[in-house]
N, CA and C atoms of all chains as a GROMACS GRO file, in nm:
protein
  555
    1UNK      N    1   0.222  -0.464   1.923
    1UNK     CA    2   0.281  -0.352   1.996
    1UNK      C    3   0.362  -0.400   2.116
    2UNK      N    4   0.292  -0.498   2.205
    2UNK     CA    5   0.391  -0.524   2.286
    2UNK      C    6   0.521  -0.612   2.241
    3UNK      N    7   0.505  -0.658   2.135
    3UNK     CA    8   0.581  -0.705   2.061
    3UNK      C    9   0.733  -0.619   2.062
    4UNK      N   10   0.686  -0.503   1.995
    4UNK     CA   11   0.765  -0.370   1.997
    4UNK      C   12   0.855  -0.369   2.172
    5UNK      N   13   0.767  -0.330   2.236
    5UNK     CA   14   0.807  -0.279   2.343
    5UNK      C   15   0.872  -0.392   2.423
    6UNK      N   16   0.925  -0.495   2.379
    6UNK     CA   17   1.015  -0.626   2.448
    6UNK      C   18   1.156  -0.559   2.421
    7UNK      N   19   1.164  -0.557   2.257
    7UNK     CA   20   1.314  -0.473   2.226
    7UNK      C   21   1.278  -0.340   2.187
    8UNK      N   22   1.192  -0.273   2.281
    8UNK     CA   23   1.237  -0.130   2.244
    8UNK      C   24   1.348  -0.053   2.209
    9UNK      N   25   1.438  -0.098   2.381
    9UNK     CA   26   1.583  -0.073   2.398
    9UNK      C   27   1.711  -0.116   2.280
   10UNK      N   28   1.683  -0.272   2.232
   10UNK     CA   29   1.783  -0.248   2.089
   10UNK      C   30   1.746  -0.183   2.016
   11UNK      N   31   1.547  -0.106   2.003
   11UNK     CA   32   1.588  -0.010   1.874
   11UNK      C   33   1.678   0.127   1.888
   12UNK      N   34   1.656   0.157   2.042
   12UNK     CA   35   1.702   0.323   2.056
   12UNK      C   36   1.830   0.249   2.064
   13UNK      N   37   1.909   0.156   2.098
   13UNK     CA   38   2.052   0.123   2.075
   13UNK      C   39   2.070   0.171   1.946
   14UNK      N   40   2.040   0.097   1.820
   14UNK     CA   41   2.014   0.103   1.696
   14UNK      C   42   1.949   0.226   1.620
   15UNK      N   43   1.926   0.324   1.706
   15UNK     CA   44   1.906   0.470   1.613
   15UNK      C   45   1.767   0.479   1.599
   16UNK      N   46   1.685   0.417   1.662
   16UNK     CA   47   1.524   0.420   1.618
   16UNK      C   48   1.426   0.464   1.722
   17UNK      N   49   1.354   0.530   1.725
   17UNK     CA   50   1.280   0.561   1.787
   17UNK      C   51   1.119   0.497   1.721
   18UNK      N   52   1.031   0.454   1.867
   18UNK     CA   53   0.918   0.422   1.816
   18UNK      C   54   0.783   0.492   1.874
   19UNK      N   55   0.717   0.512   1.801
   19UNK     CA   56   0.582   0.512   1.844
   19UNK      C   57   0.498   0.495   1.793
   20UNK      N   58   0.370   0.473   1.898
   20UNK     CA   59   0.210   0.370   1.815
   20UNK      C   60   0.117   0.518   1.824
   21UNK      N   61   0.038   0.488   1.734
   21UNK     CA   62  -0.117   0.593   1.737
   21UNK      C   63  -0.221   0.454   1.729
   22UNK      N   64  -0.318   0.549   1.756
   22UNK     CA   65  -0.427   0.502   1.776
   22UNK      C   66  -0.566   0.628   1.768
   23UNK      N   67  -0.674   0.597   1.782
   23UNK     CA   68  -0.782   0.632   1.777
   23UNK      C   69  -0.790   0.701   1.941
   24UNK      N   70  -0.751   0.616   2.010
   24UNK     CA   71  -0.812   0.607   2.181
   24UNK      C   72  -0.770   0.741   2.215
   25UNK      N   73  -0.822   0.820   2.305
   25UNK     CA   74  -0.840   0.933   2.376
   25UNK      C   75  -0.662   0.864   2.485
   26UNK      N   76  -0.625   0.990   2.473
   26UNK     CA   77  -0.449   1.001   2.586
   26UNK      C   78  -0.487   0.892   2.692
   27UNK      N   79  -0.596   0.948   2.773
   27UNK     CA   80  -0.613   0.880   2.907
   27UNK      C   81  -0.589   0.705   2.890
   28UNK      N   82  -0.700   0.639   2.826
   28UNK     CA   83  -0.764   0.559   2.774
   28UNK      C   84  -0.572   0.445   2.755
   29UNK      N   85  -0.482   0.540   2.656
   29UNK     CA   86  -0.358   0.474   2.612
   29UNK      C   87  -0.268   0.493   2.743
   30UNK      N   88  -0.304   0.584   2.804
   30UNK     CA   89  -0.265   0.637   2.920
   30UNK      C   90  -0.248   0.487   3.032
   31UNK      N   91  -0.339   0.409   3.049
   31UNK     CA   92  -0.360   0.303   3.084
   31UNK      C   93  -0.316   0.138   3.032
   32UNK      N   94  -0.370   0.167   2.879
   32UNK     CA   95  -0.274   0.028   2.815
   32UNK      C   96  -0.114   0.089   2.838
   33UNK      N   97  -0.077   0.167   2.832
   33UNK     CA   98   0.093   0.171   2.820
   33UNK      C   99   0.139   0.131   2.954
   34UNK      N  100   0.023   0.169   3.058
   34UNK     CA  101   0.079   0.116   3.210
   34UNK      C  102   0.081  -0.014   3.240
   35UNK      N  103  -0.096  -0.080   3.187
   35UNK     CA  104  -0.070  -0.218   3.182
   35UNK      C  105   0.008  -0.314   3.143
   36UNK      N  106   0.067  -0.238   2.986
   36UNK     CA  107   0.131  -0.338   2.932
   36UNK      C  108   0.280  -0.287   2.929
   37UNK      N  109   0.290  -0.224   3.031
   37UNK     CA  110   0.482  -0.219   3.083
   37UNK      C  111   0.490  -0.120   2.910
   38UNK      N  112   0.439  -0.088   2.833
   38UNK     CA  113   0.497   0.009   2.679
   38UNK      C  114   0.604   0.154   2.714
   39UNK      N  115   0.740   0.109   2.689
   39UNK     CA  116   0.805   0.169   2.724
   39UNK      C  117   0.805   0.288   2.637
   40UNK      N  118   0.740   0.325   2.487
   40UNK     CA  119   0.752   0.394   2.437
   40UNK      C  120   0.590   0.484   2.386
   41UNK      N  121   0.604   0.593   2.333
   41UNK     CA  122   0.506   0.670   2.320
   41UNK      C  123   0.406   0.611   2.262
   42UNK      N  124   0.247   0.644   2.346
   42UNK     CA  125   0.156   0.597   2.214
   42UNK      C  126   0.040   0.760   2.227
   43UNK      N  127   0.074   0.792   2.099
   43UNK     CA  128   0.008   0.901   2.009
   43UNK      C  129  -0.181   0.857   2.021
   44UNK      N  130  -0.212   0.994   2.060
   44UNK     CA  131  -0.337   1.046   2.039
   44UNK      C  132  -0.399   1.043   1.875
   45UNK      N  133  -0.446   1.001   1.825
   45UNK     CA  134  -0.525   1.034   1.694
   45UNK      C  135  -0.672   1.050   1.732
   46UNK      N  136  -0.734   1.190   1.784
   46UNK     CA  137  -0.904   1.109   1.808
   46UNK      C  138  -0.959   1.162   1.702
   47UNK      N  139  -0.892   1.289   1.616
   47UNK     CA  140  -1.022   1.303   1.530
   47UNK      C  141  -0.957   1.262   1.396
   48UNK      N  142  -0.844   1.152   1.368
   48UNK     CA  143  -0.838   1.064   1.287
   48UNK      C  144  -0.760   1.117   1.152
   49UNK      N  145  -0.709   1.258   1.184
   49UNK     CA  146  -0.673   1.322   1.083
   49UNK      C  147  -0.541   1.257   1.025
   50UNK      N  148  -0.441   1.184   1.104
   50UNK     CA  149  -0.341   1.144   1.079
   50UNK      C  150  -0.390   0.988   0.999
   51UNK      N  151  -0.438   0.910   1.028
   51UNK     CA  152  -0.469   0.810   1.013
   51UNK      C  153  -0.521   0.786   0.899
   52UNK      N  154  -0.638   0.893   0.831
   52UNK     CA  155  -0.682   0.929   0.688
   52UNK      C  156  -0.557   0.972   0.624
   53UNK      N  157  -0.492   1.041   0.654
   53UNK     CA  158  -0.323   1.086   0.558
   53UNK      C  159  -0.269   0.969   0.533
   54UNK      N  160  -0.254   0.917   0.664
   54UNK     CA  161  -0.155   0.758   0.665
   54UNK      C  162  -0.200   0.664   0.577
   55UNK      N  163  -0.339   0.709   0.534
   55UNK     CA  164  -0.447   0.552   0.445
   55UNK      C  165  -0.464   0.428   0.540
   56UNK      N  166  -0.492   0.473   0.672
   56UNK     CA  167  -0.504   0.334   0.747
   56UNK      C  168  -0.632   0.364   0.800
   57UNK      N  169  -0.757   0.407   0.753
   57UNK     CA  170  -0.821   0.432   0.832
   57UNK      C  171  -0.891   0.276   0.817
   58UNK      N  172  -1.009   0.186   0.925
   58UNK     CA  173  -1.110   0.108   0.868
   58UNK      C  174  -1.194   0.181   0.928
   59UNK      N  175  -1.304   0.217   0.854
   59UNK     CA  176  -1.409   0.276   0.881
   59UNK      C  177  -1.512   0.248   0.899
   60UNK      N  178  -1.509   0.118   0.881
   60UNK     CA  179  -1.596  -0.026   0.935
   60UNK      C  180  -1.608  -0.025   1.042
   61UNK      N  181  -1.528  -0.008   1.146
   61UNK     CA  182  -1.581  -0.019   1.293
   61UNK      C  183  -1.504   0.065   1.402
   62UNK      N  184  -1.645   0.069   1.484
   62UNK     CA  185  -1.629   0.133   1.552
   62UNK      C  186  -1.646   0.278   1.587
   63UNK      N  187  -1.680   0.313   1.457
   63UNK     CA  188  -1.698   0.464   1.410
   63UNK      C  189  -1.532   0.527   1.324
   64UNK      N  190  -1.466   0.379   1.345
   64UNK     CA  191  -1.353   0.426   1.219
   64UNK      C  192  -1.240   0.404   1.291
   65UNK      N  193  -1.156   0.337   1.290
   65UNK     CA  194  -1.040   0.280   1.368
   65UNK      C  195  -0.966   0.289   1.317
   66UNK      N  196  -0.753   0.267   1.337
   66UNK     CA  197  -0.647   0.249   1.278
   66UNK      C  198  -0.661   0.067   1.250
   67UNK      N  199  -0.626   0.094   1.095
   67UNK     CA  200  -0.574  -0.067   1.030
   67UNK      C  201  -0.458  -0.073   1.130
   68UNK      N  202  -0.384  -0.199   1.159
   68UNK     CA  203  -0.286  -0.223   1.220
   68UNK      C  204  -0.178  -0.201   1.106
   69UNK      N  205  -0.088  -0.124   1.135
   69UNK     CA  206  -0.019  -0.088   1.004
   69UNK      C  207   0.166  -0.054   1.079
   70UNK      N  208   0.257  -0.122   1.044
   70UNK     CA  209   0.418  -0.064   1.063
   70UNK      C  210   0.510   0.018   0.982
   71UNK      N  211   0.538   0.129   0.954
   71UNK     CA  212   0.622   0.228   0.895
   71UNK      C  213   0.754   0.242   0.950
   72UNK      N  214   0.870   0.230   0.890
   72UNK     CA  215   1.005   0.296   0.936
   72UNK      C  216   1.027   0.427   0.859
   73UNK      N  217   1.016   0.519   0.953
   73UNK     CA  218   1.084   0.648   0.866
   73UNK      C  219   1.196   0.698   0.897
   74UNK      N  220   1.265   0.736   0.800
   74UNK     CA  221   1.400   0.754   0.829
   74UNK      C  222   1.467   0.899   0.831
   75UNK      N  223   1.586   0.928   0.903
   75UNK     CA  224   1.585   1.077   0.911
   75UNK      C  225   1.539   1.219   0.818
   76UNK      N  226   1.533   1.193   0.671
   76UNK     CA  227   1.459   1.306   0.606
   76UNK      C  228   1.306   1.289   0.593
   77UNK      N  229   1.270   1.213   0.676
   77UNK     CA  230   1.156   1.162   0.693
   77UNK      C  231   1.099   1.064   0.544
   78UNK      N  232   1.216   1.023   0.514
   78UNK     CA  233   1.127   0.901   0.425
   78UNK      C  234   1.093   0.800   0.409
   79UNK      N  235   0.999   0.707   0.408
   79UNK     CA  236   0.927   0.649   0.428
   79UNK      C  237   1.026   0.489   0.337
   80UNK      N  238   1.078   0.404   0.451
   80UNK     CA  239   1.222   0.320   0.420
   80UNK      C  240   1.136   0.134   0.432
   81UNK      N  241   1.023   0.137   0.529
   81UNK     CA  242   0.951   0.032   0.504
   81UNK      C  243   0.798   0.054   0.516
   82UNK      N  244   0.718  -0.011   0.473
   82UNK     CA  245   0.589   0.042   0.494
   82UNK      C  246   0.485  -0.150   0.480
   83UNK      N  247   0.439  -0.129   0.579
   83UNK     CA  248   0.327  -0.222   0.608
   83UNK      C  249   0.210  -0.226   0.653
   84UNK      N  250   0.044  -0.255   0.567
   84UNK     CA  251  -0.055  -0.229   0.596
   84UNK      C  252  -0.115  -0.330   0.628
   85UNK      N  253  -0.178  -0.393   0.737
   85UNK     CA  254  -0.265  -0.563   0.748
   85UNK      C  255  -0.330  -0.543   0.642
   86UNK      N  256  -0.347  -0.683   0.567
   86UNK     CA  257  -0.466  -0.693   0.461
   86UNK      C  258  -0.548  -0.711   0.506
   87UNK      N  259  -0.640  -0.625   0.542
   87UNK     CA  260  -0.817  -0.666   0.584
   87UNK      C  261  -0.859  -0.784   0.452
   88UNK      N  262  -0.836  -0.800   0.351
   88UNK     CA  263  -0.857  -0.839   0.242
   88UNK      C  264  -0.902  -0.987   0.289
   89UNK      N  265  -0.803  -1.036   0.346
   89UNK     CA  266  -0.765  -1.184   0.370
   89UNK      C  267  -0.843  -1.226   0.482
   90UNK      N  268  -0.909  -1.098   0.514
   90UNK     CA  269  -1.048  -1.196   0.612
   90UNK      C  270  -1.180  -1.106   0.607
   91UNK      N  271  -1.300  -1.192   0.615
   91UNK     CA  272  -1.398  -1.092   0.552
   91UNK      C  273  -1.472  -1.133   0.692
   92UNK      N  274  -1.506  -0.946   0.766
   92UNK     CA  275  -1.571  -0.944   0.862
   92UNK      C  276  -1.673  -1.052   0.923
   93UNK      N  277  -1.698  -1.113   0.991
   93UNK     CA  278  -1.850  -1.196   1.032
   93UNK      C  279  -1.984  -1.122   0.992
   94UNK      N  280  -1.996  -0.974   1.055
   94UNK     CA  281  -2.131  -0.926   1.043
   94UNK      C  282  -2.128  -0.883   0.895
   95UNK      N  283  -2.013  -0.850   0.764
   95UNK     CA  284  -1.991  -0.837   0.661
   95UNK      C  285  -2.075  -0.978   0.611
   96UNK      N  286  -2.043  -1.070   0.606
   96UNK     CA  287  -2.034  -1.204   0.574
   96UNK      C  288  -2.233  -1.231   0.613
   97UNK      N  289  -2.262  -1.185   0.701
   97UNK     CA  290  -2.382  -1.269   0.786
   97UNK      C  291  -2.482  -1.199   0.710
   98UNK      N  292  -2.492  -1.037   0.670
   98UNK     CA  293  -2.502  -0.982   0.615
   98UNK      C  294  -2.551  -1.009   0.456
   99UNK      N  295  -2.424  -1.112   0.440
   99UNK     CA  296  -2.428  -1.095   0.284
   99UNK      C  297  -2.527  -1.242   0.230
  100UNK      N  298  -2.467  -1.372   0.368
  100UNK     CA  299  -2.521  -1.472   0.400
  100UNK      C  300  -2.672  -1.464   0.362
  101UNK      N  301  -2.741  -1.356   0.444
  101UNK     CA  302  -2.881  -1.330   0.454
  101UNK      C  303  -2.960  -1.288   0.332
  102UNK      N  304  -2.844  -1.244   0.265
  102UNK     CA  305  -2.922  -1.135   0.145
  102UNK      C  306  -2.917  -1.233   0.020
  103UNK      N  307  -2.896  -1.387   0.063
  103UNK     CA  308  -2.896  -1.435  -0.096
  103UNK      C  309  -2.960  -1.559  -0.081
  104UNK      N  310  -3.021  -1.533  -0.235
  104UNK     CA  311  -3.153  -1.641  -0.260
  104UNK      C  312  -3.133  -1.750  -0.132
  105UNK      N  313  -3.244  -1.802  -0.130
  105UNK     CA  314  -3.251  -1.948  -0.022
  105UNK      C  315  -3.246  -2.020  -0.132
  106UNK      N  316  -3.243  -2.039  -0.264
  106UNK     CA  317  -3.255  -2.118  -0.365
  106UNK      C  318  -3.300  -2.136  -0.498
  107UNK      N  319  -3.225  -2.115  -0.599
  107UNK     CA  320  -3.279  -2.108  -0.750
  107UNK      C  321  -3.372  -2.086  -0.758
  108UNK      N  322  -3.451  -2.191  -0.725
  108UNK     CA  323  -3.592  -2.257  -0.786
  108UNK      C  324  -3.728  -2.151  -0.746
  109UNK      N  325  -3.697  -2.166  -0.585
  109UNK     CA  326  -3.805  -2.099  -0.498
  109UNK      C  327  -3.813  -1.961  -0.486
  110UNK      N  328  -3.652  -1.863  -0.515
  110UNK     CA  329  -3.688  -1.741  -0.451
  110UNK      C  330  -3.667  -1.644  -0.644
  111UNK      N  331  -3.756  -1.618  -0.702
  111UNK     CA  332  -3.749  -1.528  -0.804
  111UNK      C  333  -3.616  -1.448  -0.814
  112UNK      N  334  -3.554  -1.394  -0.929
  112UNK     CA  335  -3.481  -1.343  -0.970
  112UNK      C  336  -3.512  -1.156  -0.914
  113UNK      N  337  -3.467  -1.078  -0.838
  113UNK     CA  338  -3.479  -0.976  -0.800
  113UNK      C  339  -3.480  -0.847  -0.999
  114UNK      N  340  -3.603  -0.801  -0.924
  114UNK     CA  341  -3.604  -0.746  -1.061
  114UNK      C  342  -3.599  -0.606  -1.036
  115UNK      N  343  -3.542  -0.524  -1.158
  115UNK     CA  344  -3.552  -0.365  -1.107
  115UNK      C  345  -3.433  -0.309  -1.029
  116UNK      N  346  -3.400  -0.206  -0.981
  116UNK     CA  347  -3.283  -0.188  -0.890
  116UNK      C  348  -3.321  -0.213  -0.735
  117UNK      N  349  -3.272  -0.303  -0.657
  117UNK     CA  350  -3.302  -0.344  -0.510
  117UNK      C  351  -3.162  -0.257  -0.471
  118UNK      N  352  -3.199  -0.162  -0.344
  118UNK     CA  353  -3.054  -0.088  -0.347
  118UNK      C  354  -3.031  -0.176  -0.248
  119UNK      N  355  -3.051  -0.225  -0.117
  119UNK     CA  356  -3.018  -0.357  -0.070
  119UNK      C  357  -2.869  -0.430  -0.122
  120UNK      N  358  -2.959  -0.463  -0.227
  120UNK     CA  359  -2.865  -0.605  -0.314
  120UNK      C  360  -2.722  -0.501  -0.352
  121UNK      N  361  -2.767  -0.408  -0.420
  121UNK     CA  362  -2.653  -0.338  -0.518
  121UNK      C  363  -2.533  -0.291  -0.405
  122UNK      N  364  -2.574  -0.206  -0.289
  122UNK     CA  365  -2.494  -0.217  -0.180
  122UNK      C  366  -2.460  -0.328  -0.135
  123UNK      N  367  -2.494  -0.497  -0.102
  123UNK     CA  368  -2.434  -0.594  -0.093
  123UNK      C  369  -2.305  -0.644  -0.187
  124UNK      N  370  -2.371  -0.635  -0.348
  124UNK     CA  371  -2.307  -0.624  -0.429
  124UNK      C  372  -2.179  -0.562  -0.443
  125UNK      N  373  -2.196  -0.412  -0.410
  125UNK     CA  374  -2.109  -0.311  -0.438
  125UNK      C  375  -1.977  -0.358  -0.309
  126UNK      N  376  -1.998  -0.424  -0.205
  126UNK     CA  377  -1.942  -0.475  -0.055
  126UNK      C  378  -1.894  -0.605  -0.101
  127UNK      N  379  -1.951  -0.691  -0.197
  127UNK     CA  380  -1.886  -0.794  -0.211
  127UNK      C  381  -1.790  -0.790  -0.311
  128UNK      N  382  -1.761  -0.671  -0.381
  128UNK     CA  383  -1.677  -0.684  -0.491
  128UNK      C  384  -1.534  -0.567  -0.447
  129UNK      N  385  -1.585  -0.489  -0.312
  129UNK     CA  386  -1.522  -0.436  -0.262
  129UNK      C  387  -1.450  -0.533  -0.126
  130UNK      N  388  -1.509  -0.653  -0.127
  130UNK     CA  389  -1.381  -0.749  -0.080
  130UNK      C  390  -1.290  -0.834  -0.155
  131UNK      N  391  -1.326  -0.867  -0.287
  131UNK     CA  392  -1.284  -0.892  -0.386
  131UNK      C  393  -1.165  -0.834  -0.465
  132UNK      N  394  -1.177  -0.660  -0.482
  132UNK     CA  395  -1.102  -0.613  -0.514
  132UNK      C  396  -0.978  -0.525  -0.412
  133UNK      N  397  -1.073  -0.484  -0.319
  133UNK     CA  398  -0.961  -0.392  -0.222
  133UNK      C  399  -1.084  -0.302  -0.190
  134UNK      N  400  -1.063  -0.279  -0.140
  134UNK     CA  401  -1.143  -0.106  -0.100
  134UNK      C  402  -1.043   0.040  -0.053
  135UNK      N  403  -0.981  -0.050   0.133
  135UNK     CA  404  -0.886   0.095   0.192
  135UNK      C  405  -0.786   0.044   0.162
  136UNK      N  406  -0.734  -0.081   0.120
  136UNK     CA  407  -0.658  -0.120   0.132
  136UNK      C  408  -0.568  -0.196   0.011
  137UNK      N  409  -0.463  -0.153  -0.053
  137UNK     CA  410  -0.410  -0.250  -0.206
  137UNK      C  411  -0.255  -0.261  -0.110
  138UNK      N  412  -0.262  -0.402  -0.174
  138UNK     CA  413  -0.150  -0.481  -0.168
  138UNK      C  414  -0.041  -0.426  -0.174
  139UNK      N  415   0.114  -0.436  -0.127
  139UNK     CA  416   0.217  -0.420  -0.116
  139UNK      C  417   0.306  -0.486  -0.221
  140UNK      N  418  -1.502   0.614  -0.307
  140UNK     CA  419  -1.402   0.554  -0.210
  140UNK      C  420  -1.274   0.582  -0.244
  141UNK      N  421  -1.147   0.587  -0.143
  141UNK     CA  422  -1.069   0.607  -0.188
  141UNK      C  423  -0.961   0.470  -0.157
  142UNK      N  424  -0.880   0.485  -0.302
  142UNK     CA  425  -0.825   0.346  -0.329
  142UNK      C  426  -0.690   0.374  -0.336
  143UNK      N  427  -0.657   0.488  -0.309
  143UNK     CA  428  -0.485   0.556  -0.357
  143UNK      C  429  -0.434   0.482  -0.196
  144UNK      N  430  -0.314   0.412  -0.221
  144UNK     CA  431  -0.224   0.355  -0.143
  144UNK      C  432  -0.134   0.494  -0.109
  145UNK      N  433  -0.177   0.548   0.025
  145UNK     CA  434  -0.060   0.700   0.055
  145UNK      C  435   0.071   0.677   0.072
  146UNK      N  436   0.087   0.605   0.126
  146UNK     CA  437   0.245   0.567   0.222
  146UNK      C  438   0.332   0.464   0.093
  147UNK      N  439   0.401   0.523   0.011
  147UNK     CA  440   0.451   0.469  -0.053
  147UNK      C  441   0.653   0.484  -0.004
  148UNK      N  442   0.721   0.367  -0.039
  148UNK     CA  443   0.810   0.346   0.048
  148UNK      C  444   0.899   0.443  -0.046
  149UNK      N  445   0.978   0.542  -0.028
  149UNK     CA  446   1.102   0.606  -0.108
  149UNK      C  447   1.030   0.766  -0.096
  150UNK      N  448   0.922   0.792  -0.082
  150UNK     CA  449   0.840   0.923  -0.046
  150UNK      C  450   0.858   0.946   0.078
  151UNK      N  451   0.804   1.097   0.080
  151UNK     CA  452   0.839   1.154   0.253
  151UNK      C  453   0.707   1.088   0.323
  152UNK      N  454   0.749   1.102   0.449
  152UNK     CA  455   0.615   1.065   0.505
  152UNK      C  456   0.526   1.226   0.546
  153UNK      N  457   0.412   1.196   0.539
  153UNK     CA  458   0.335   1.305   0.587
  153UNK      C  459   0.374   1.298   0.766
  154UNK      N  460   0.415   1.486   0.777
  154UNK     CA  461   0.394   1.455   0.867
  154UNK      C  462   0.318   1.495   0.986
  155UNK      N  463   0.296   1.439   1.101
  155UNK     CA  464   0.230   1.466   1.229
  155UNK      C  465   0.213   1.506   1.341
  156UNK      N  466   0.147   1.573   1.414
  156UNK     CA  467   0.228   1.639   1.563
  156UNK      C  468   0.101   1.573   1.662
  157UNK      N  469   0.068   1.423   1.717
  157UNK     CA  470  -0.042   1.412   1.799
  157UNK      C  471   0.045   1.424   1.968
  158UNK      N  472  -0.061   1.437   2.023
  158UNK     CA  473  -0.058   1.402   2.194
  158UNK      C  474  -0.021   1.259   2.265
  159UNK      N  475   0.103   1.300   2.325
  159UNK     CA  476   0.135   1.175   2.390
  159UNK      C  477   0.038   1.155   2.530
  160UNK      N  478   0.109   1.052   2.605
  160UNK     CA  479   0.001   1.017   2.698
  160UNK      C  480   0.031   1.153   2.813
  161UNK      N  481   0.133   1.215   2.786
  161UNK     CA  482   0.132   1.308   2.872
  161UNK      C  483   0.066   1.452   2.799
  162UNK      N  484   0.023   1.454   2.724
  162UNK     CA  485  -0.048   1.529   2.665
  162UNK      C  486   0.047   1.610   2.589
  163UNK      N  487   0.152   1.597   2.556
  163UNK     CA  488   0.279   1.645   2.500
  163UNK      C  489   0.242   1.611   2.387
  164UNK      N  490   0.285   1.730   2.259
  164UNK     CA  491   0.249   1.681   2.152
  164UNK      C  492   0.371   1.645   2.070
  165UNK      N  493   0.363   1.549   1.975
  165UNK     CA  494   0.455   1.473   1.960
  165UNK      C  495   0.512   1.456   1.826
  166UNK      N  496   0.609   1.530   1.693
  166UNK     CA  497   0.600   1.583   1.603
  166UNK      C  498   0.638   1.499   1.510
  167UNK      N  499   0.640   1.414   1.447
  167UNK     CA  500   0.718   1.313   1.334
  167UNK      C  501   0.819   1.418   1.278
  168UNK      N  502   0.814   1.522   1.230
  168UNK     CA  503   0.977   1.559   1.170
  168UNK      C  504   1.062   1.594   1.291
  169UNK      N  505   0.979   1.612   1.434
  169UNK     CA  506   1.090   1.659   1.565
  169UNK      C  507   1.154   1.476   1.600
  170UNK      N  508   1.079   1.392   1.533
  170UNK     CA  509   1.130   1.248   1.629
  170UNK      C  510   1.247   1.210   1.512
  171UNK      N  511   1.222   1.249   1.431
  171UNK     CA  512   1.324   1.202   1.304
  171UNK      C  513   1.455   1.309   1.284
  172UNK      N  514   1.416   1.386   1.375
  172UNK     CA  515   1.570   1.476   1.336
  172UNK      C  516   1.704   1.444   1.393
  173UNK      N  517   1.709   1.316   1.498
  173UNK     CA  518   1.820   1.257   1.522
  173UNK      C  519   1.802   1.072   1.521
  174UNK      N  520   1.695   1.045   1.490
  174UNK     CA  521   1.691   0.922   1.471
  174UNK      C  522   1.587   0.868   1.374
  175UNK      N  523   1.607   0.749   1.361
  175UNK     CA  524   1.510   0.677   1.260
  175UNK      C  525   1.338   0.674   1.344
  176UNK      N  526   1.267   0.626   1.295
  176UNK     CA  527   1.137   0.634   1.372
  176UNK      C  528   1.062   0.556   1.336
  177UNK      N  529   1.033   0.382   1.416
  177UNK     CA  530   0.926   0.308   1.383
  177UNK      C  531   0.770   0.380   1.393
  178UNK      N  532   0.693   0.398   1.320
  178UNK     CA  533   0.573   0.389   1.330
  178UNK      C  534   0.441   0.313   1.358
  179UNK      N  535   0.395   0.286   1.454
  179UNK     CA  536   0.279   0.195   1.440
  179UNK      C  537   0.180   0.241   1.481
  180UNK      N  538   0.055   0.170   1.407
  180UNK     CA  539  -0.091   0.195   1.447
  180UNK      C  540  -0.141   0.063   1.490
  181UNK      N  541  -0.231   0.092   1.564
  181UNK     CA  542  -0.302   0.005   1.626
  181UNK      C  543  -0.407   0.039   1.622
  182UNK      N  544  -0.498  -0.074   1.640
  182UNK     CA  545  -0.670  -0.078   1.656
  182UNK      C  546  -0.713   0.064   1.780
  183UNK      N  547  -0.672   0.004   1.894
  183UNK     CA  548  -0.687   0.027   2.015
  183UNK      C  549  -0.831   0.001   2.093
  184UNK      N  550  -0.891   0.043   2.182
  184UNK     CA  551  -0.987  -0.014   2.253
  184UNK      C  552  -1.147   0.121   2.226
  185UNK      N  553  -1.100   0.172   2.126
  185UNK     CA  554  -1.203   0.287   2.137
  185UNK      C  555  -1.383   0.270   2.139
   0.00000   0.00000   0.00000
């Protein structure tokens, strides 16, 4: 974002207008936009309604945050570039520590889990949902 | 879970009216009616 806000000014040269959302309460952005000199608007999302439309929600943390995500829309409002971070390409720590914990210490010593362990199947169901995608498919 | 990719590029965008920092609310088809309009999201500090 501050990225953005270095050449704000060639975008409105250039016909563009920008702005960021977020999760954070007005006040809260109210403050990063001061700190960080953000010459342009940053949007309220608190109860996330835009952000579920947009498909950027992660709902992993925090109680549900914006993916870092860039859109150009263009005057009939259509949607001319579109970019979502791949959460894909990195798998959380407490995801990971999590999953670390939940598996055998070793062939030999720890028995084969028998029966449905919902534990495992939710580990399971998390490890194949980093595997495949979950909020997020590729561009 | 949902796996549908929304924001597909050549479609309209949905659109939005949130609160700026001045509590002004802020409309995606009012920002696009004379110019183009980067969009971004961010994490933020919530």
């Amino acid at each position: 974002m501050a990225d953005y806000a270095k050449v704000y000014q060639d975008f409105r040269a250039a016909g563009a207008e920008v702005v960021a959302i977020s999760v954070d309460p007005s006040e809260r952005s109210a403050a990063l936009r001061q700190d960080l000199a953000i010459p342009f608007a940053l949007l309220s999302d608190s109860n996330r309604a835009t952000i579920i439309e947009w498909g950027v929600l992660n709902a992993n943390e925090k109680g549900g945050i914006a993916i870092p995500a860039t859109f150009l829309i263009d005057r009939e409002r259509k949607v001319r570039l579109a970019k979502v971070e791949d959460m894909m390409a990195r798998i959380e720590p407490r995801a990971m520590l999590d999953f670390v914990r939940a598996m055998p210490k070793g062939d030999a010593t720890v028995p084969r889990a028998r029966g449905v362990n919902p534990a495992l199947m939710f580990l399971r169901a998390m490890a194949n949902g980093f595997r495949y995608g979950v909020n997020v498919k590729r561009g | 879970m949902d796996d549908a990719r929304k924001i597909i590029v050549g479609e309209t965008a949905p659109d939005f009216s949130l609160p700026d920092t001045t509590g002004t609310a802020r409309r995606l088809s009012e920002l696009t009616k004379d110019s183009l309009c980067v969009v971004l999201f961010y994490r933020g500090h919530w």
